[in-house]
Phi, psi and omega in degrees: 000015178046071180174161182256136168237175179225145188220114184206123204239123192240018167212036176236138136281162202304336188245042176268153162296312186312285180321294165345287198295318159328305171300313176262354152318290170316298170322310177302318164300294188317295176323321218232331166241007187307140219234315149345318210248133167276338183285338193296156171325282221277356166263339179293313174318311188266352146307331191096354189244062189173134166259177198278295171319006167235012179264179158290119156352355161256005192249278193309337148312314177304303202280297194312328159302301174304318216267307191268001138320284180318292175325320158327287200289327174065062167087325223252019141276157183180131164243036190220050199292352196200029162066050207189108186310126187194078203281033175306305191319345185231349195276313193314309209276323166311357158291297184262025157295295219291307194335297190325316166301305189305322178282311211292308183301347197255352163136358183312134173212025185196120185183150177208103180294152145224133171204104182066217185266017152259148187223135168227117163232192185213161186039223184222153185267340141185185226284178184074349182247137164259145182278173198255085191244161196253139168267105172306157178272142202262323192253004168201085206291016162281327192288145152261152199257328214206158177216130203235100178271125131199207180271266185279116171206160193226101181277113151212161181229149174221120175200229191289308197305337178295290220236009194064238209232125208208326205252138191249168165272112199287333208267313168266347183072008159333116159306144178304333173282258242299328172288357212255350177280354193262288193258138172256014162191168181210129154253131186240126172256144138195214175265345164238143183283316149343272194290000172263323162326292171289348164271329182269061108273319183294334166287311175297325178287316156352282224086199208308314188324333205288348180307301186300289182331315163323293181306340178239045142247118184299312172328319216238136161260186194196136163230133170265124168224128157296165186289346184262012178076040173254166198214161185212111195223150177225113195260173210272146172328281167220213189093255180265170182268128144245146201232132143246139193273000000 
């Protein structure tokens, strides 16, 4: 999926079967929606040379996701980013909600996902402590910008710092240099990583606009950094803390 994750699981062990099955899980995903693979499902699916009745039943969970994203979003989600099918925006952090299930399930109740600018955790690392997770700075990815505290949450961010300037406006048609001239991230907190993964690119295809958009999601909390270093925040009804540093 062209990004690294990492998992640190603090009441499992590393070479535990659970922690396995997780690891080939990611591979299966990479394998089965990689946009990279000319083999993969979701690229024979936007070729034409595979029906959606020939994909695994998760690739229509993934698209039935995208649909109520788009919905969500009042458009400014797409899993049709460059006119050519492509649900990245939502598979990375629903790859790593179902991991998180798959640990929760196997009895894990202190774990923390990173993948790219998502993030999931769970319980605490230990006890009495809440985890701590960093929001990268867009304009210095060594630096952290925000620290984002509680237990169970699910954190991403979508903007520059990754991948350069990549995300389009499905609604004005906007190019990825003309949002990058507006924002250069958007972090969003809440609770399934799935629907936070896809709003915040749908919050980043806004532009400036997504601040109003914002304010009337109960869910979600938010740091916004403008393309002009200037930053904008919201904290979440209740749950994690966000600090910027």
């Amino acid at each position: 999926m062209g990004t690294v994750f990492t998992l640190d699981v603090r009441d499992l062990a590393p070479d535990s079967d659970p922690v396995d099955r997780v690891v080939e899980w990611w591979q299966w995903v990479d394998a089965t929606f990689s946009t990279y693979r000319a083999d993969s499902a979701i690229s024979e699916l936007a070729s034409g040379t595979r029906r959606i009745d020939e994909c695994p039943h998760e690739v229509r969970e993934v698209l039935a996701r995208c649909r109520r994203a788009v919905e969500a979003s009042d458009g400014y989600f797409t899993a049709h980013p460059h006119g050519r099918l492509d649900p990245t925006g939502l598979v990375k952090g629903w790859s790593v909600e179902v991991a998180s299930r798959m640990l929760r399930d196997a009895g894990s109740r202190s774990h923390c996902i990173a993948a790219g600018g998502d993030l999931r955790s769970c319980g605490q690392p230990v006890p009495g402590v809440a985890w701590r997770l960093g929001v990268v700075d867009p304009f210095d990815r060594g630096r952290v910008a925000a620290v984002v505290a509680g237990e169970d949450m699910a954190v991403a961010t979508s903007g520059t710092a990754e991948r350069g300037a990549h995300i389009v406006d499905p609604v004005l048609r906007r190019s990825p240099s003309e949002l990058a001239s507006e924002l250069a991230s958007v972090t969003l907190i809440g609770e399934d990583l799935t629907h936070v993964d896809a709003m915040a690119t749908a919050a980043f295809a806004m532009g400036r606009r997504c601040q109003t958009w914002l304010e009337a999601q109960p869910g979600l909390g938010a740091l916004v950094v403008f393309a002009d270093g200037e930053t904008w925040r919201k904290e979440g009804h209740d749950g994690p803390s966000l600090q910027v540093l």
